[in-house]
Backbone as CSV, one residue per row, in Angstrom:
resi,resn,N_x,N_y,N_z,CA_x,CA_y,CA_z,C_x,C_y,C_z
1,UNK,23.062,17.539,-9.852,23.777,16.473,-9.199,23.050,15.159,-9.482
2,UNK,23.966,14.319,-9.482,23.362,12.960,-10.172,23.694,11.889,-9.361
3,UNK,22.819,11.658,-8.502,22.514,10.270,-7.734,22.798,8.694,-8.189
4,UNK,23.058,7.792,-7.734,23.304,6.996,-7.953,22.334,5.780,-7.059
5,UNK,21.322,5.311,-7.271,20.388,4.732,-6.683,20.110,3.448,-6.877
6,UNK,21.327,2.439,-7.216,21.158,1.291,-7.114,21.156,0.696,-5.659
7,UNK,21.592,0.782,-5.075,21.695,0.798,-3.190,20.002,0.375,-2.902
8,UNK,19.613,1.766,-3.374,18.303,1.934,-2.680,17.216,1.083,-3.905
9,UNK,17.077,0.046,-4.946,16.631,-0.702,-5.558,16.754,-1.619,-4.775
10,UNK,17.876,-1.703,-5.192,18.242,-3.575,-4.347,17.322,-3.918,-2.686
11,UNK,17.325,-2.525,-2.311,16.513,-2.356,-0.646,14.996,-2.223,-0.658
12,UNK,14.646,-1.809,-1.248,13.186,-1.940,-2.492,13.235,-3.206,-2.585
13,UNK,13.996,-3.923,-3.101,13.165,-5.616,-3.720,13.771,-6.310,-2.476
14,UNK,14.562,-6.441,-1.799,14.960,-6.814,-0.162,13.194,-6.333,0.644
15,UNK,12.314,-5.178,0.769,12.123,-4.712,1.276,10.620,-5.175,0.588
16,UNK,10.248,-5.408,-0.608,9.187,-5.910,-1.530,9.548,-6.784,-2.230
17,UNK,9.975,-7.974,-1.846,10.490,-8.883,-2.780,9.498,-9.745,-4.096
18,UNK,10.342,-9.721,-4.884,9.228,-9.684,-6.171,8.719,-11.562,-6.303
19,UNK,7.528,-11.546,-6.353,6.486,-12.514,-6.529,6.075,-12.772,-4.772
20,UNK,6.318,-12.036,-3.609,6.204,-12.355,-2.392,5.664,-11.276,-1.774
21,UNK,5.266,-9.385,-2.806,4.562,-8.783,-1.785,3.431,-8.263,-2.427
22,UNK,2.713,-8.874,-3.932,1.869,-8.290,-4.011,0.914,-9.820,-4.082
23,UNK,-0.360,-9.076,-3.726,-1.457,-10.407,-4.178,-3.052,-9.759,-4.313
24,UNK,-3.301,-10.777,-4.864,-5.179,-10.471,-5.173,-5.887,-11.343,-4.043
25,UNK,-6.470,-10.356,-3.329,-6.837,-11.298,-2.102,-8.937,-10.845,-1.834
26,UNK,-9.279,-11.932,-1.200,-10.519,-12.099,-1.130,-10.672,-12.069,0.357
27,UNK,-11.514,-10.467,0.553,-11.534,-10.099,1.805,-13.045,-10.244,2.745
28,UNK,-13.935,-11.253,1.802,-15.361,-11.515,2.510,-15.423,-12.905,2.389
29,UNK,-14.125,-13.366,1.909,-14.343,-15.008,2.050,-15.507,-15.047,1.204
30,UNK,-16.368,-15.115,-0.365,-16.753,-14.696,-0.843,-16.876,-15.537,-2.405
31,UNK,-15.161,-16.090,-2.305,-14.587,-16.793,-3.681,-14.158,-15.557,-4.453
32,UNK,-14.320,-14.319,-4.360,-14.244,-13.152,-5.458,-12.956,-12.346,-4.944
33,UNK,-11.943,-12.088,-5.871,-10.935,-11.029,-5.247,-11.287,-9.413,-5.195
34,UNK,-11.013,-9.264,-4.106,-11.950,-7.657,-4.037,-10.973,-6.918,-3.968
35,UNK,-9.818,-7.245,-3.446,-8.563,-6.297,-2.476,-7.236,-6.476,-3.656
36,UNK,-6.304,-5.679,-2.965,-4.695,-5.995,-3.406,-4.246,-5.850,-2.246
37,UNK,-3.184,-6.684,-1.830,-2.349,-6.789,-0.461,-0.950,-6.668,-1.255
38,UNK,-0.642,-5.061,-0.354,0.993,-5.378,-0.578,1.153,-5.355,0.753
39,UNK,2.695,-6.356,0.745,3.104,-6.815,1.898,4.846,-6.288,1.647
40,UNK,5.043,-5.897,3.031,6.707,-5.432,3.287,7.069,-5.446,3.937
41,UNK,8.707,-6.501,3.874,9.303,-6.958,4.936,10.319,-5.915,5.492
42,UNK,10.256,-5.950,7.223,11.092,-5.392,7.700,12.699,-6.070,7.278
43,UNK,13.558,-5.589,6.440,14.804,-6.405,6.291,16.172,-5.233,7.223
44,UNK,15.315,-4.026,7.248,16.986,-3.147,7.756,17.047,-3.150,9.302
45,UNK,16.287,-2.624,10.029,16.461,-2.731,11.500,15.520,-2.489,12.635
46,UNK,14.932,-3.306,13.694,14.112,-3.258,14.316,13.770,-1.625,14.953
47,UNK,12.459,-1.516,14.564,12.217,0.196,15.162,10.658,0.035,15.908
48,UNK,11.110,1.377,16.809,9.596,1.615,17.764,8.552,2.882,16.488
49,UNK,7.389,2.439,16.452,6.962,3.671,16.025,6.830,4.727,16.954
50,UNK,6.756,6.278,16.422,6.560,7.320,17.197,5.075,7.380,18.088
51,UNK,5.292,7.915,19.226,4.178,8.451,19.998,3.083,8.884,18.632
52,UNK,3.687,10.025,17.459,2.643,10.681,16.475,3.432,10.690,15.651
53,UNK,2.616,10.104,14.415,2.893,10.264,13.092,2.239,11.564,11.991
54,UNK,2.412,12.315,11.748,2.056,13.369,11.054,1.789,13.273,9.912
55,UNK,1.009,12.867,8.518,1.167,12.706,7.058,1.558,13.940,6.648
56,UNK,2.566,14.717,5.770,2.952,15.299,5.143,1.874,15.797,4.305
57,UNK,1.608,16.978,4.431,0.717,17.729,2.990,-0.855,17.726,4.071
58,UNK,-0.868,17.256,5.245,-2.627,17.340,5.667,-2.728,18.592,6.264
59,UNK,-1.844,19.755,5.966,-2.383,21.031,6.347,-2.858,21.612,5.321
60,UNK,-2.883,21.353,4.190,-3.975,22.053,3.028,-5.093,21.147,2.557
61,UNK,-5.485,20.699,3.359,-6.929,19.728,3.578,-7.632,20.896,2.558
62,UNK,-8.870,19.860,1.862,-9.598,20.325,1.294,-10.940,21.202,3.037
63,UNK,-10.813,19.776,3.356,-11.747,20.126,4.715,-11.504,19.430,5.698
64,UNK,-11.786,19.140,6.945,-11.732,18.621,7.995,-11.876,16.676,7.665
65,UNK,-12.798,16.502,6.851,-13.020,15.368,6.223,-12.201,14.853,4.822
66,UNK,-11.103,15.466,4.826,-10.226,15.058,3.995,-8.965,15.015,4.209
67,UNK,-7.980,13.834,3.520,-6.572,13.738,4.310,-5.593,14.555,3.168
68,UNK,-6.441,14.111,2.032,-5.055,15.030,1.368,-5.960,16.299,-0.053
69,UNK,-5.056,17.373,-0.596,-5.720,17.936,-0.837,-5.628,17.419,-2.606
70,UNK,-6.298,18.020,-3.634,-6.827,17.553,-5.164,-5.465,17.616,-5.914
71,UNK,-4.827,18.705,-5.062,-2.872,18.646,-5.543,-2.793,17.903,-5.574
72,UNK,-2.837,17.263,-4.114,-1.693,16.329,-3.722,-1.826,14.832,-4.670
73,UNK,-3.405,14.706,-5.085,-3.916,13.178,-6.165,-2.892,13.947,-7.442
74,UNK,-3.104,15.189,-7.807,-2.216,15.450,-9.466,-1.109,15.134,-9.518
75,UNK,-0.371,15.045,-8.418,1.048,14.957,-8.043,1.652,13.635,-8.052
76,UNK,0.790,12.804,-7.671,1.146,11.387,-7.547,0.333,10.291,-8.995
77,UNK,1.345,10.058,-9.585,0.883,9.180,-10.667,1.479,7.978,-10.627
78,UNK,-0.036,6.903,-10.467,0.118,5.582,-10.598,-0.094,4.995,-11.569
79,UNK,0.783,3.966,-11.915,0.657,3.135,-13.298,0.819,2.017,-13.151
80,UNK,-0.160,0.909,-13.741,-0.297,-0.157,-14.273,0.118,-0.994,-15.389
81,UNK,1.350,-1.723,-15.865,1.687,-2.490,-16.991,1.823,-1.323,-17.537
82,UNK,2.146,0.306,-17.457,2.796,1.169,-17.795,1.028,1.615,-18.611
83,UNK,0.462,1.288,-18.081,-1.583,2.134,-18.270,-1.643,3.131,-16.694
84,UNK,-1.684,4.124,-17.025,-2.153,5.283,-15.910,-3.323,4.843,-15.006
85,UNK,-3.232,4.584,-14.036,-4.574,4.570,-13.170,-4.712,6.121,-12.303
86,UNK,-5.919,6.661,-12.884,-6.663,8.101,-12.557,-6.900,7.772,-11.198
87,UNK,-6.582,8.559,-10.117,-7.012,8.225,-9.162,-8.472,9.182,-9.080
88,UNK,-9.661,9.018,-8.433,-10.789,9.794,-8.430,-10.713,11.004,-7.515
89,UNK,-10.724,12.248,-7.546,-10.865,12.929,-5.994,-11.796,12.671,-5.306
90,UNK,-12.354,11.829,-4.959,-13.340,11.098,-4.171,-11.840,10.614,-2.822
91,UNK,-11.125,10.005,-3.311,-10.452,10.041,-2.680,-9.732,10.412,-1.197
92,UNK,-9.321,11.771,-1.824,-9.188,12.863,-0.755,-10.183,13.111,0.707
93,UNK,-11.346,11.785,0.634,-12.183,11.685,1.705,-11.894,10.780,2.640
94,UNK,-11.778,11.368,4.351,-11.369,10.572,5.081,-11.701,9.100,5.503
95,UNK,-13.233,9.533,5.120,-14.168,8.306,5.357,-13.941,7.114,4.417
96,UNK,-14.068,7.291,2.894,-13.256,6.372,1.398,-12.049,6.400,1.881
97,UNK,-11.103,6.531,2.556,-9.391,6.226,2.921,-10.183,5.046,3.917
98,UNK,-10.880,5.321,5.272,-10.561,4.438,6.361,-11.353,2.417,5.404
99,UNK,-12.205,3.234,4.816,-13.198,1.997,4.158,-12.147,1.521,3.197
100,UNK,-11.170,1.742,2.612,-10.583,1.027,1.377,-9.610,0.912,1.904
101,UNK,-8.500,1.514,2.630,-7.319,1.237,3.170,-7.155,0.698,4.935
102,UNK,-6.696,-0.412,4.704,-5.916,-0.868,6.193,-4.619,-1.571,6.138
103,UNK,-3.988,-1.073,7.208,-2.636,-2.058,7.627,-3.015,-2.993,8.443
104,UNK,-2.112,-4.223,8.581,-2.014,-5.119,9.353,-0.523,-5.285,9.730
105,UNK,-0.483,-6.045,11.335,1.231,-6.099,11.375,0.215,-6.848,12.674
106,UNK,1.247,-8.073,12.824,1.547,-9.005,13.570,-0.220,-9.434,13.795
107,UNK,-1.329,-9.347,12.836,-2.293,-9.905,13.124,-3.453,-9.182,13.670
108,UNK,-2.822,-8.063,13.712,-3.508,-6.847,14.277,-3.703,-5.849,12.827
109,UNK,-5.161,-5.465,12.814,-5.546,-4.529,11.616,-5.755,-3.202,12.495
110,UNK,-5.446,-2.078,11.417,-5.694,-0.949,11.345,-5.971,-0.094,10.597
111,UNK,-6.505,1.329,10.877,-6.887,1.832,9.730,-6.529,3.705,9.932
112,UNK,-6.725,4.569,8.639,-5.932,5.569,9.075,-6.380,6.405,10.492
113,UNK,-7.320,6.479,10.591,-7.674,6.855,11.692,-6.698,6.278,13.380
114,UNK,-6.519,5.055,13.068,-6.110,3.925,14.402,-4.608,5.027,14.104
115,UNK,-3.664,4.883,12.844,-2.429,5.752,13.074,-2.565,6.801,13.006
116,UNK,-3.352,8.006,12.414,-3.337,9.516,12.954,-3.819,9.406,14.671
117,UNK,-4.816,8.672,15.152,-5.182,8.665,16.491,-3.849,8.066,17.783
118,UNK,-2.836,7.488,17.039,-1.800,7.063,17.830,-1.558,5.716,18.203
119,UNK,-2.631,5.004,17.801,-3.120,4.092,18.011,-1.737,2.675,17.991
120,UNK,-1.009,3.148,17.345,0.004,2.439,17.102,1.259,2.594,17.769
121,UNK,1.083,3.405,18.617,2.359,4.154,19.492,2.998,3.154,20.353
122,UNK,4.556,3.165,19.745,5.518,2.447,20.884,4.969,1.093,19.992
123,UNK,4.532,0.530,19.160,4.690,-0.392,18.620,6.009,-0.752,17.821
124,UNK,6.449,-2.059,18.410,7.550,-2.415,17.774,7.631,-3.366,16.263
125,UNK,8.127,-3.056,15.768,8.285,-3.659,13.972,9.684,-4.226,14.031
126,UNK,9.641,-5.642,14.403,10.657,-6.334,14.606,12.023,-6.642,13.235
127,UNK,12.956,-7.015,13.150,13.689,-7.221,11.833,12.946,-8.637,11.699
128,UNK,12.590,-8.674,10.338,11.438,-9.741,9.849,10.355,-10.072,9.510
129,UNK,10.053,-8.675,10.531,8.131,-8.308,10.720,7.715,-8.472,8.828
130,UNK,6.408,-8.592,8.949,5.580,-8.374,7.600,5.039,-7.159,8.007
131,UNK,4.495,-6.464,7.115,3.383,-5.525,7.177,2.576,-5.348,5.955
132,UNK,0.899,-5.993,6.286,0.186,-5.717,4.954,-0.640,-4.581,5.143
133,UNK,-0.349,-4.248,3.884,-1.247,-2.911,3.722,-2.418,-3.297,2.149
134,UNK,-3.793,-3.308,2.764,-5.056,-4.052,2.116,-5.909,-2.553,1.007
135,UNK,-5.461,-2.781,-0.786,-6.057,-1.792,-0.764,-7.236,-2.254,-1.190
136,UNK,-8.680,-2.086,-1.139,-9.663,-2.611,-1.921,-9.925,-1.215,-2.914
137,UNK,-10.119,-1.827,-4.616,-10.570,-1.577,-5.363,-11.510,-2.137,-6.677
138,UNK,-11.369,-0.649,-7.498,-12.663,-1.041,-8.182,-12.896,-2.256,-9.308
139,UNK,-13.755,-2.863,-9.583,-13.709,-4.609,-10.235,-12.575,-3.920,-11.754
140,UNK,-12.980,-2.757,-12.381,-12.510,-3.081,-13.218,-10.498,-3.023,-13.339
141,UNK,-10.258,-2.022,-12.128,-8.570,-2.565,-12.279,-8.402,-3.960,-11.392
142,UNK,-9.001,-4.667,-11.051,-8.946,-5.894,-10.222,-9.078,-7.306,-12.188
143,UNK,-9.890,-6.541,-12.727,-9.886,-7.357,-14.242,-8.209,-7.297,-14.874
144,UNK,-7.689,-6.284,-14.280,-6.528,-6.656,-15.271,-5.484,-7.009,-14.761
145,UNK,-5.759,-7.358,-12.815,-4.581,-8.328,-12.035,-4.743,-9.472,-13.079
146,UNK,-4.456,-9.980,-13.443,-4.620,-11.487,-14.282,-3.363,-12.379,-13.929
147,UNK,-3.040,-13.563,-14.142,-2.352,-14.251,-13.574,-1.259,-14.490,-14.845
148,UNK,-0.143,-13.997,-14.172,1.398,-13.571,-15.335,2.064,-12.265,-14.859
149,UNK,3.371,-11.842,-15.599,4.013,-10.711,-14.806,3.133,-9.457,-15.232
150,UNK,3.616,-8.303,-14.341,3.053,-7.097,-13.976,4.157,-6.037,-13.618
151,UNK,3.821,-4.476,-13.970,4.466,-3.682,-13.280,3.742,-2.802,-12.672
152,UNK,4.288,-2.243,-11.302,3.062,-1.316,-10.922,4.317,-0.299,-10.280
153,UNK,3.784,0.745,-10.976,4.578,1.659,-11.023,4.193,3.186,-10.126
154,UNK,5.075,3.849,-8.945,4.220,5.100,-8.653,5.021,6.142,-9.140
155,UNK,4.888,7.497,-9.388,5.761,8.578,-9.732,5.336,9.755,-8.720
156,UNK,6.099,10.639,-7.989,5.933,11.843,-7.931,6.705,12.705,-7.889
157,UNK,7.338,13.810,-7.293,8.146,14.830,-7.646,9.534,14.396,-6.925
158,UNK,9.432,13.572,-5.725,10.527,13.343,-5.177,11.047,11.940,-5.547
159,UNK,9.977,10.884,-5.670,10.629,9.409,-6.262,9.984,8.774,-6.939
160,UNK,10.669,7.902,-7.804,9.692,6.732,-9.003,10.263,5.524,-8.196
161,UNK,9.207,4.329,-7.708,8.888,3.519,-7.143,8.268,2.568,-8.269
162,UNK,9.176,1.562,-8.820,8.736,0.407,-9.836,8.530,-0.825,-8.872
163,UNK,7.806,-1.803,-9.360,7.587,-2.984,-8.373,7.456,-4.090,-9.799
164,UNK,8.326,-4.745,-10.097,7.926,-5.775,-11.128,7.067,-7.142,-9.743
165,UNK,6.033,-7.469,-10.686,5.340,-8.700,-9.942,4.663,-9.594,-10.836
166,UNK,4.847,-11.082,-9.900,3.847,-11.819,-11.046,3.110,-12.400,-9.842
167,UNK,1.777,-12.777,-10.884,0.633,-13.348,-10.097,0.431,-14.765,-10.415
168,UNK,0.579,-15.642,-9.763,0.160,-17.014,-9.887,-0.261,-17.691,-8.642
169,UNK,-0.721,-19.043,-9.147,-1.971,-19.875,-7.964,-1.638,-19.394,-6.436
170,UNK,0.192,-19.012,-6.193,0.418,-18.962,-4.821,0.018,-17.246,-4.098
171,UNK,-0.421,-16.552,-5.354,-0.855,-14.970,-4.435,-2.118,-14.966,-5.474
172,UNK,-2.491,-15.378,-6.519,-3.995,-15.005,-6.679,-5.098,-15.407,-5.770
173,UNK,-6.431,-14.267,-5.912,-7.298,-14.495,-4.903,-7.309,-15.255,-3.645
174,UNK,-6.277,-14.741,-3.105,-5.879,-15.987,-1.657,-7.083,-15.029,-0.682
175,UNK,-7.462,-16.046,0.261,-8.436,-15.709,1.457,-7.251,-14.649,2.100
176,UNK,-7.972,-13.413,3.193,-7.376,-12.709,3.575,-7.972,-12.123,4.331
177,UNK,-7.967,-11.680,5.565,-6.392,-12.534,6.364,-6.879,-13.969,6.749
178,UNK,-5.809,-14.737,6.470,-5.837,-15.837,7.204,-6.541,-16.327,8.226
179,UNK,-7.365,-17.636,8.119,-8.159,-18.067,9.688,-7.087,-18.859,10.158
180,UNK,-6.875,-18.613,11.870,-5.855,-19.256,12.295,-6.177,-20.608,12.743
């Protein structure tokens, strides 16, 4: 059966609009871009999050200290300007998730721990809301954000997720987050 998935593109770039949700951002105030911030707008309809969010696949933990298992990295392939980025199984460690990954929404940061712990419960995500999600990585894929267009591409068994983006003066190395 053959899907028809323009609907759900158009809600993708409504939802990541292109030159407005990715950026190279500098997270020690520092002058140096350390991070990538993607940002995504609420455009379909105001929702409460759940009491508990569950991640899919964390019952075949490698161990107690890991969120996902060495599958689950083979399974998911990310690409750069259509260059593979290897993800490391280093990864799969809870502690490297909470240190490299956080969300933000309405000014408020979090990290995976804050949403497996609930931490976010009954929070409302208004129609409009932003939500950044901060990944920090390593200098050398941060060398080839460069300022001009980009594709960053994810694949896995259920969906391919393209993001065309360009980087210029208004999302390179911007301070992050904002001093108010």
């Amino acid at each position: 059966m053959v899907f028809n998935l323009s609907a759900l593109k158009v809600l993708i770039k409504k939802i990541f609009p292109p030159n407005k949700s990715v950026y190279t951002v500098d997270t020690n105030f520092d002058g140096k871009t350390d991070s990538i911030l993607i940002r995504a707008f609420n455009v379909v309809i105001p929702f409460e999050l759940p009491d508990e969010i569950i991640l899919e696949g964390t019952k075949n933990r490698e161990s107690e200290d890991s969120i996902l298992s060495i599958s689950d990295l083979e399974i998911l392939k990310i690409y750069f300007d259509d260059e593979r980025i290897e993800l490391p199984h280093q990864l799969i460690e809870k502690e490297l998730i909470q240190e490299n990954i956080c969300i933000y929404h309405d000014g408020v940061k979090f990290n995976l721990s804050d949403i497996l712990e609930g931490k976010l419960k009954g929070r409302l995500i208004k129609l409009g809301d932003m939500i950044d999600i901060i990944l920090k990585v390593e200098e050398n894929i941060l060398k080839k954000l460069s300022k001009g267009k980009h594709t960053f591409k994810i694949e896995s068994q259920l969906v391919t997720l393209e993001l065309s983006l360009s980087l210029s003066d208004a999302n390179f190395n911007v301070k992050y987050p904002p001093k108010k």
